[in-house]
N, C-alpha and C positions, 0 to 999 in steps of 0.2 A: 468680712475679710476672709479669702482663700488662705486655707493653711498648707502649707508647703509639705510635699511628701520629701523632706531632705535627706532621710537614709535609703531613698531610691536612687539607681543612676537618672539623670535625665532621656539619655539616649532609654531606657525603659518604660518612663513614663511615656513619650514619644512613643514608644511603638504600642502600648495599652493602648494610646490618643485614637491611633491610626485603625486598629483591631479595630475598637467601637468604631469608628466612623464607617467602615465594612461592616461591619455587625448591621448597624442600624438602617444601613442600606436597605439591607438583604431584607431583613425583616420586617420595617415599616411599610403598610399597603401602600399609603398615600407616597413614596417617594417614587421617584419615575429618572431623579438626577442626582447627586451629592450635591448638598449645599456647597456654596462658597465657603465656609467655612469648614467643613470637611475635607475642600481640595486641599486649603495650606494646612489642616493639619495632617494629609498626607503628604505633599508635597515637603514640608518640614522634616518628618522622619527621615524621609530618604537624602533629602539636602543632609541634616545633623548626622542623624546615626546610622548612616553606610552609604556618604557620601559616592564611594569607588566602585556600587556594584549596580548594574542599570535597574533603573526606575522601574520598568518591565518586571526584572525579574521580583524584586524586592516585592511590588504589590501583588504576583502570584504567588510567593512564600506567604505573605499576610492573609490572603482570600484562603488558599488552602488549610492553614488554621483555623481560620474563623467557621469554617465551612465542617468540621470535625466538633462544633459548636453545637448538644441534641438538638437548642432549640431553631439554630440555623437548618439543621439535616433535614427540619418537619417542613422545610418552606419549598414553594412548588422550584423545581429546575430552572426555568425562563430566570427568575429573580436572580441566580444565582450566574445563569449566563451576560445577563443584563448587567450585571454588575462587574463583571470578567471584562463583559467590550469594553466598559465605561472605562474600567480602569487601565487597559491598553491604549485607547484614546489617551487616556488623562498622563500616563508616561512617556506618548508620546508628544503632547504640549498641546493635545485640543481638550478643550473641555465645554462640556452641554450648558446652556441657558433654557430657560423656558421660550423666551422671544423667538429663536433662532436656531432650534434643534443644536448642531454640532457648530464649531466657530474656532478658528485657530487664533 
């Protein structure tokens, strides 16, 4: 059983969620995409908590923290750009599979 962080906002938890799944990106060798499972829990953040502010900018405020991260700072640049397209893609409404490179 998941114990509930209830004296967190949600909208908080959501963006911790969203951070790691950026974090993880950048730093895992073996990724090359976000999981499905990391798009909706970015895709969630920005739906729940800042509905009103575009998708774009919200995951360049998220990558710009994670990236003041030391152990994000030690990772080579590409990783860091790679992760930038991906996620301008991704607020734009494409996002990567392995089959199929880019896909709307």
């Amino acid at each position: 059983m998941v114990k509930m962080r209830s004296n967190i906002p949600e909208s908080e938890i959501l963006r911790q969620d969203a951070k790691q799944a950026i974090h993880d990106r950048i730093v895992t060798p073996s990724a090359r995409r976000f999981t499905p499972e990391q798009v909706e829990v970015l895709n969630r953040y920005h739906q729940v908590a800042v509905p009103d502010k575009p998708a774009g900018e919200v995951f360049k405020d998220l990558l710009y923290e994670v990236t003041q991260e030391p152990d994000v700072a030690r990772k080579p640049e590409k990783w860091v750009s790679d992760t930038a397209k991906e996620l301008n893609d991704l607020a734009d409404g494409i996002t990567r599979d392995e089959t199929r490179g880019l896909h709307m």
